[in-house]
DSSP file (Angstrom, degrees, kcal/mol; ACC not computed):
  #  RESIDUE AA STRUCTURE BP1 BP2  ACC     N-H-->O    O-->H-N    N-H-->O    O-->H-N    TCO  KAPPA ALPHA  PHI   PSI    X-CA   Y-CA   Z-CA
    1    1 A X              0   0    0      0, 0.0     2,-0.2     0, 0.0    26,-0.1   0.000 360.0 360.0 360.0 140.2  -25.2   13.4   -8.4
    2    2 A X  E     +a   27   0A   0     24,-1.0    26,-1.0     2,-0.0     2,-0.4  -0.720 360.0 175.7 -86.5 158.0  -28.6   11.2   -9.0
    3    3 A X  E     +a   28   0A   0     -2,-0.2     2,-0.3    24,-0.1    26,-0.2  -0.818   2.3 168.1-137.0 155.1  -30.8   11.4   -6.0
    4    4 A X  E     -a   29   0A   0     24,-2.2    26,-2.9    -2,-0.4    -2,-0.0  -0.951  35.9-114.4-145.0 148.5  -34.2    9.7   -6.1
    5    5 A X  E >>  -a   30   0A   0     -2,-0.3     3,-1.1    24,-0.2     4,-0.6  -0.416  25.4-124.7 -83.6 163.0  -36.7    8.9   -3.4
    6    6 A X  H 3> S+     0   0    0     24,-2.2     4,-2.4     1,-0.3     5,-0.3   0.707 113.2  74.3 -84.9  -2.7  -37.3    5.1   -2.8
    7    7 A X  H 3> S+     0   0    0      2,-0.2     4,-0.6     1,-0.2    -1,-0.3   0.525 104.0  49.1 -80.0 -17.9  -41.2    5.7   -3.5
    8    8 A X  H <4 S+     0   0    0     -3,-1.1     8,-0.3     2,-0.2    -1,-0.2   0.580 111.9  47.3-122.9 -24.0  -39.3    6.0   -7.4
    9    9 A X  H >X S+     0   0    0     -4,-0.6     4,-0.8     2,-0.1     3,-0.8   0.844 116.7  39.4 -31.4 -74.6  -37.4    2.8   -6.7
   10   10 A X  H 3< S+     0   0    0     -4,-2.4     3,-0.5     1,-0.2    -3,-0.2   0.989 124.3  43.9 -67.1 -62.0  -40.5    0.7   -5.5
   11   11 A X  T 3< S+     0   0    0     -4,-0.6    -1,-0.2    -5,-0.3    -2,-0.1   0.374 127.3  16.5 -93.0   7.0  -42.5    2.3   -8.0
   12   12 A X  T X>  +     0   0    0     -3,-0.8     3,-3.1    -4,-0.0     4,-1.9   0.238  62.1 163.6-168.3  29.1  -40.4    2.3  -11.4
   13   13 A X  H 3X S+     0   0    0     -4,-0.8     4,-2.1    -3,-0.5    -2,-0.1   0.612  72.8  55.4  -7.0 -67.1  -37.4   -0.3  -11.1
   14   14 A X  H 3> S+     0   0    0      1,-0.3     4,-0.6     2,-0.2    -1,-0.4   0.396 103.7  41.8 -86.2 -28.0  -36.9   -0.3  -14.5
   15   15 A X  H <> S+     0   0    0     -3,-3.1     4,-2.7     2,-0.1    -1,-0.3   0.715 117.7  55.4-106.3 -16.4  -36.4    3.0  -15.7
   16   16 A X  H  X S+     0   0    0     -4,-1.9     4,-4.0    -8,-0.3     5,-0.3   0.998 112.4  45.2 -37.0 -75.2  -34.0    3.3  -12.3
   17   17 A X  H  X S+     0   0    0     -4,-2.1     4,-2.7     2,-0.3    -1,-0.2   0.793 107.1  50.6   5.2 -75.8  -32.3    0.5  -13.5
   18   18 A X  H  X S+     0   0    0     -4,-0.6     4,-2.4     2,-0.2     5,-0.3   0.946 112.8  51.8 -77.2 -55.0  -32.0    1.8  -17.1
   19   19 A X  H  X S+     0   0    0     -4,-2.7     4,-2.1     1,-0.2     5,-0.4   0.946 111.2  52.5 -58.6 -48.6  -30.5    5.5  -15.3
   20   20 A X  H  X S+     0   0    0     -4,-4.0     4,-2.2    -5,-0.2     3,-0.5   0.974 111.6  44.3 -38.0 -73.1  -28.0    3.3  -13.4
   21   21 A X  H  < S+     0   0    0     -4,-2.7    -1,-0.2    -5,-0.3    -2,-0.2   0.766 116.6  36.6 -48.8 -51.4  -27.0    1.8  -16.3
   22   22 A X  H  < S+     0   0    0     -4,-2.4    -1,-0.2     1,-0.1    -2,-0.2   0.713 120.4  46.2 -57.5 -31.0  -26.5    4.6  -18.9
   23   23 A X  H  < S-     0   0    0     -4,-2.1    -2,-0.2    -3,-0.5    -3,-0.2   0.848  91.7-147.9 -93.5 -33.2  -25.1    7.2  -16.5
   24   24 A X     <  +     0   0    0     -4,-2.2     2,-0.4    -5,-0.4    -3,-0.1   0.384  59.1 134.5  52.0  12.0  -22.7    4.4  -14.9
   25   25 A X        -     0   0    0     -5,-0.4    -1,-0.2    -6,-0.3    -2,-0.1  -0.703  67.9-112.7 -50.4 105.2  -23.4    6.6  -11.9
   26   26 A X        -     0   0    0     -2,-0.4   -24,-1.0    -3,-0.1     2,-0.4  -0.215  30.9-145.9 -62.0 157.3  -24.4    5.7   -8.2
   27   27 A X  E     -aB   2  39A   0     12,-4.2    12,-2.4   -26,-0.1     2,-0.4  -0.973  11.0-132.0-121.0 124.9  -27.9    6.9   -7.7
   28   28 A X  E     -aB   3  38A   0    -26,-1.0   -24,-2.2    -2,-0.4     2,-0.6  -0.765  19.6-152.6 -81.8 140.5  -28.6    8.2   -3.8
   29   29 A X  E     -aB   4  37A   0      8,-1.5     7,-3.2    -2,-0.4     8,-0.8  -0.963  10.2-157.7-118.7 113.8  -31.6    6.7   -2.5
   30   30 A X  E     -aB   5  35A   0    -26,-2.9   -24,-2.2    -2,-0.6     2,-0.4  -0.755  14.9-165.4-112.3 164.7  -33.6    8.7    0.1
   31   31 A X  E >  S- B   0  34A   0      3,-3.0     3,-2.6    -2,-0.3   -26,-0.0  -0.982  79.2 -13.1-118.4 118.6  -35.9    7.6    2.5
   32   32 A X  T 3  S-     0   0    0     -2,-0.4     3,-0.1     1,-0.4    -1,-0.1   0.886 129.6 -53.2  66.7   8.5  -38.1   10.7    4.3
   33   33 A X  T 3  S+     0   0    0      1,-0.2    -1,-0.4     0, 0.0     2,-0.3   0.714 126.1  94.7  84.4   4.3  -35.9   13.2    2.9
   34   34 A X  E <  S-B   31   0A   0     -3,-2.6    -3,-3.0     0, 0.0    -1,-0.2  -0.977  80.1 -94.1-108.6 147.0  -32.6   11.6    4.3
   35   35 A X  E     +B   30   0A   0     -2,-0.3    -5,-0.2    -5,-0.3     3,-0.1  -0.241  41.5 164.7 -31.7 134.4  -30.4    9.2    2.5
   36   36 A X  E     -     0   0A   0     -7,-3.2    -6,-0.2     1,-0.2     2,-0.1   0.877  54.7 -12.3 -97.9 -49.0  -30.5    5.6    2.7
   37   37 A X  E     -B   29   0A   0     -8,-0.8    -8,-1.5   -10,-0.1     2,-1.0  -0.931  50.4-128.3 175.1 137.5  -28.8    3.7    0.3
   38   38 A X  E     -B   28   0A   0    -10,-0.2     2,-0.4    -2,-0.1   -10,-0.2  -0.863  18.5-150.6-111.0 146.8  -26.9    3.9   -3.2
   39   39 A X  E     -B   27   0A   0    -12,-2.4   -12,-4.2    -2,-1.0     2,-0.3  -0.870  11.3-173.9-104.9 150.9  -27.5    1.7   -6.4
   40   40 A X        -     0   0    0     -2,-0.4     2,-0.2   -14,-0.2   -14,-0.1  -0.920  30.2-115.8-136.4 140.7  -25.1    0.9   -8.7
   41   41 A X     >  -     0   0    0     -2,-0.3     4,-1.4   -21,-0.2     3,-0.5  -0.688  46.8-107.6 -58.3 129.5  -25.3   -1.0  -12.3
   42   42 A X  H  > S+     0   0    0      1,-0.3     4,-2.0    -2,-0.2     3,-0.4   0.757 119.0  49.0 -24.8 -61.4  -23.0   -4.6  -11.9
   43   43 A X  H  > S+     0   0    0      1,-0.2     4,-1.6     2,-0.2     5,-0.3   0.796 102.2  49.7 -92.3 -46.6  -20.5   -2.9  -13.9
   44   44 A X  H  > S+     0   0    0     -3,-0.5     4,-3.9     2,-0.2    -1,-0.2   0.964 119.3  46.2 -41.4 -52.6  -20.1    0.4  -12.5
   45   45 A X  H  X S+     0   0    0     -4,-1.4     4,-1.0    -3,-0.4    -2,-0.2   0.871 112.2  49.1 -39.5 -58.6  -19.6   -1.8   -8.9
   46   46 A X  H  X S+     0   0    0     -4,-2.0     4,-0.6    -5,-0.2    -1,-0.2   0.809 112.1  48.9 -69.4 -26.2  -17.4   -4.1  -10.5
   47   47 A X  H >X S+     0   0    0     -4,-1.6     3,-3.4     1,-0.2     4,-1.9   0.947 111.5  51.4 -81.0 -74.0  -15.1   -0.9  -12.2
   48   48 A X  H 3X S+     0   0    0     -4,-3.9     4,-1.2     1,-0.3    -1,-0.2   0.542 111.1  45.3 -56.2 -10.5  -14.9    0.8   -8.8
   49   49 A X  H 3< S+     0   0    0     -4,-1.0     4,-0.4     2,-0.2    -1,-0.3   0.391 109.1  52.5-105.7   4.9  -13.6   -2.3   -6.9
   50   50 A X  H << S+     0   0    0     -3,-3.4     4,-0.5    -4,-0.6    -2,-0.2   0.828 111.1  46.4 -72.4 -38.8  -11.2   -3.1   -9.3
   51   51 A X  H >X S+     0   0    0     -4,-1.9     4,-3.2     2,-0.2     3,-2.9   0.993 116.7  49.2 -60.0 -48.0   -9.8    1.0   -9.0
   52   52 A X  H 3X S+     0   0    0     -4,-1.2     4,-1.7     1,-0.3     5,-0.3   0.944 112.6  46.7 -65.9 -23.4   -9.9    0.4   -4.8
   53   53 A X  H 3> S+     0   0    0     -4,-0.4     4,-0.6     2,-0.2    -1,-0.3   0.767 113.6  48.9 -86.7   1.1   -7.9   -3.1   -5.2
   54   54 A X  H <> S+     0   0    0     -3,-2.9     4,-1.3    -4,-0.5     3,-0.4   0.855 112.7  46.3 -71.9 -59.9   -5.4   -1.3   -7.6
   55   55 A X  H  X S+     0   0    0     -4,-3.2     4,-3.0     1,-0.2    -2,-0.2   0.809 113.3  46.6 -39.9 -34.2   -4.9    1.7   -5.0
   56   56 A X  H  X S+     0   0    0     -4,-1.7     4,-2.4     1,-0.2    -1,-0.2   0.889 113.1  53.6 -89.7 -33.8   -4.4   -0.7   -1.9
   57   57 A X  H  X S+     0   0    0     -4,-0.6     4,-0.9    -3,-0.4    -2,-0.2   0.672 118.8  35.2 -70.3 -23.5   -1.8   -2.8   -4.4
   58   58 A X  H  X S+     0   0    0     -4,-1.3     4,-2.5     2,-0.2     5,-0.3   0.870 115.2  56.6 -84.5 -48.1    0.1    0.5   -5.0
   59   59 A X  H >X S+     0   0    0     -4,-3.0     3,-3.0    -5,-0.2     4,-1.7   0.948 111.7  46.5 -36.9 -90.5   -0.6    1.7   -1.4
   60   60 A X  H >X S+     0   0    0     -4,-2.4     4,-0.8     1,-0.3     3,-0.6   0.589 109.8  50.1 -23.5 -67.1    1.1   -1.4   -0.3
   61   61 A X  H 3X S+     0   0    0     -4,-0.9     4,-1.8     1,-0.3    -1,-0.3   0.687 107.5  48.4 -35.4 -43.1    3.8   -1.3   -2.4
   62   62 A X  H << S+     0   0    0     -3,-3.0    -1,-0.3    -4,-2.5    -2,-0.2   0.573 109.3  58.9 -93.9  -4.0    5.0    2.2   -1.7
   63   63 A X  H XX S+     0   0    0     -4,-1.7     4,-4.6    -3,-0.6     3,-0.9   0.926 108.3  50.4 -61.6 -47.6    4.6    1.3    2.2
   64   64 A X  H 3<>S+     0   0    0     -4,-0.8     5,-1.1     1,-0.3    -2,-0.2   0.788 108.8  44.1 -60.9 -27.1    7.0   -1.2    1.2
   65   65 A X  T 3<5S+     0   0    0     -4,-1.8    -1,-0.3     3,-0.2     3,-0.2   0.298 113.3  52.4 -88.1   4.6    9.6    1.0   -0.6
   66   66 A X  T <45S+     0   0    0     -3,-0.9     2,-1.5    -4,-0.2    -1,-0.2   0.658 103.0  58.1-101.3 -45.8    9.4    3.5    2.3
   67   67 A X  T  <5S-     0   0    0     -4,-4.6    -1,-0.1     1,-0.1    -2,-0.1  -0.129 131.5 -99.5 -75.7  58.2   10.1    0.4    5.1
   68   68 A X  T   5 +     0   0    0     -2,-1.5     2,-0.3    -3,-0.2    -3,-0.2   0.712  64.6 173.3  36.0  60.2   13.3    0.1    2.8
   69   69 A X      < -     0   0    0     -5,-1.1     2,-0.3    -8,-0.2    -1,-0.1  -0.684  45.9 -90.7 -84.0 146.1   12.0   -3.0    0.6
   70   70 A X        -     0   0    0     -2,-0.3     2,-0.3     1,-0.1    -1,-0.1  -0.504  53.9-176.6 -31.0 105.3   14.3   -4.1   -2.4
   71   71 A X        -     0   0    0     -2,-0.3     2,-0.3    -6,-0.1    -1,-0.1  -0.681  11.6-147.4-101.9 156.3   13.2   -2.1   -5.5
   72   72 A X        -     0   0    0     -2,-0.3     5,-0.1     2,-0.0     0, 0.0  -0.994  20.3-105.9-151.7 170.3   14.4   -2.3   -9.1
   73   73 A X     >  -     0   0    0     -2,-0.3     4,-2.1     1,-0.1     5,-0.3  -0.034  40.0-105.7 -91.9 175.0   14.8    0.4  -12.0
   74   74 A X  H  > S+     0   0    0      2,-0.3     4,-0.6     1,-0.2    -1,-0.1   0.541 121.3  58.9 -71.8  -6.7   12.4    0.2  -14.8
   75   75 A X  H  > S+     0   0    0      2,-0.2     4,-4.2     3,-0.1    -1,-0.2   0.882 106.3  53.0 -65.8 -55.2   15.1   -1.4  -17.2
   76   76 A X  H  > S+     0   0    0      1,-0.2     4,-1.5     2,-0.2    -2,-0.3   0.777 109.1  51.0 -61.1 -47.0   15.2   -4.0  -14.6
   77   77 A X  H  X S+     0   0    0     -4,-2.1     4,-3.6     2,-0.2    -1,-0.2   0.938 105.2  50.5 -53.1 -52.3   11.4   -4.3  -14.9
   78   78 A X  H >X S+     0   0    0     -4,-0.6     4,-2.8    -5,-0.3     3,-0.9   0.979 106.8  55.6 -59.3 -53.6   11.0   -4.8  -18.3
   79   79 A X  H 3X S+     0   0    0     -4,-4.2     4,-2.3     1,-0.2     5,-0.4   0.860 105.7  48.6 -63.1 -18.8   13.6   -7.5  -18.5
   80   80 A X  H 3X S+     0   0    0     -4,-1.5     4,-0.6     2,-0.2    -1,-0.2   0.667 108.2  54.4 -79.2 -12.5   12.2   -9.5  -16.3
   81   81 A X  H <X S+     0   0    0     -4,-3.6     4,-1.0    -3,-0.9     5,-0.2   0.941 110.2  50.6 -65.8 -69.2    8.7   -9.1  -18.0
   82   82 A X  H >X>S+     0   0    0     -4,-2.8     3,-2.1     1,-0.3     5,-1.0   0.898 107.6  55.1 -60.2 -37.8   10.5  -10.2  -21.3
   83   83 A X  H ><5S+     0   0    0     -4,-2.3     3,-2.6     1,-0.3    -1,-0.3   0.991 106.9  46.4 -33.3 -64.3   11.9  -13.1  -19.5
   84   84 A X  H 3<5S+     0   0    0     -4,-0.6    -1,-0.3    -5,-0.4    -2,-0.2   0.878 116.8  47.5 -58.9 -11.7    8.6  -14.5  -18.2
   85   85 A X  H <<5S-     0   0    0     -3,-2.1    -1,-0.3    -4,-1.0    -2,-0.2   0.256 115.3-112.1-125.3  18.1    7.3  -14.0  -21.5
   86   86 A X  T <<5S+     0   0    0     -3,-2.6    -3,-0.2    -4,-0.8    -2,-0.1   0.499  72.6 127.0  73.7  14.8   10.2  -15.6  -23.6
   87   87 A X      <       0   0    0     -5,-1.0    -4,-0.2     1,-0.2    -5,-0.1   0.594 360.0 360.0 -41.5 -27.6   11.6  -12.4  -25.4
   88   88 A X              0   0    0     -6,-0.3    -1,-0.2    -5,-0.1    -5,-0.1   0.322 360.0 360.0-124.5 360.0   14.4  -12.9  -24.5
């Protein structure tokens, strides 16, 4: 875990910034000794809301297959992938 004061923020952007970026880490940002705030690099951000909309897409799904939704086997998957994609 990064933690940094914001007096290192305010006062050095750039090599914050640069640690964001290489580490692909969140950085805690304190204020007074407490936490404040985290940065993140665009890309780090963008990776970690991609994982939470996969999880809620799985979540969802296995809600459905528990309230007794129509499922089909993995044979069943695949052809109908090659269908859409003209394998077949």
């Amino acid at each position: 875990m990064i933690i940094k004061a914001s007096a290192a923020l305010r006062n050095d952007y750039t090599s914050i910034s640069n640690l964001a970026k290489t580490t692909k880490e969140p950085i805690y940002i304190t204020k007074n000794g407490e936490g404040d705030m985290v940065l993140m690099s665009i890309d780090a951000f963008e990776k970690r809301e991609q994982v939470l909309k996969l999880r809620a897409k799985v979540l969802q799904a296995e809600e459905e297959r528990i309230s007794g939704a129509k499922t089909m086997s993995v044979s069943e998957a695949r052809k109908k992938l090659r269908e859409r994609v003209g394998e077949i």
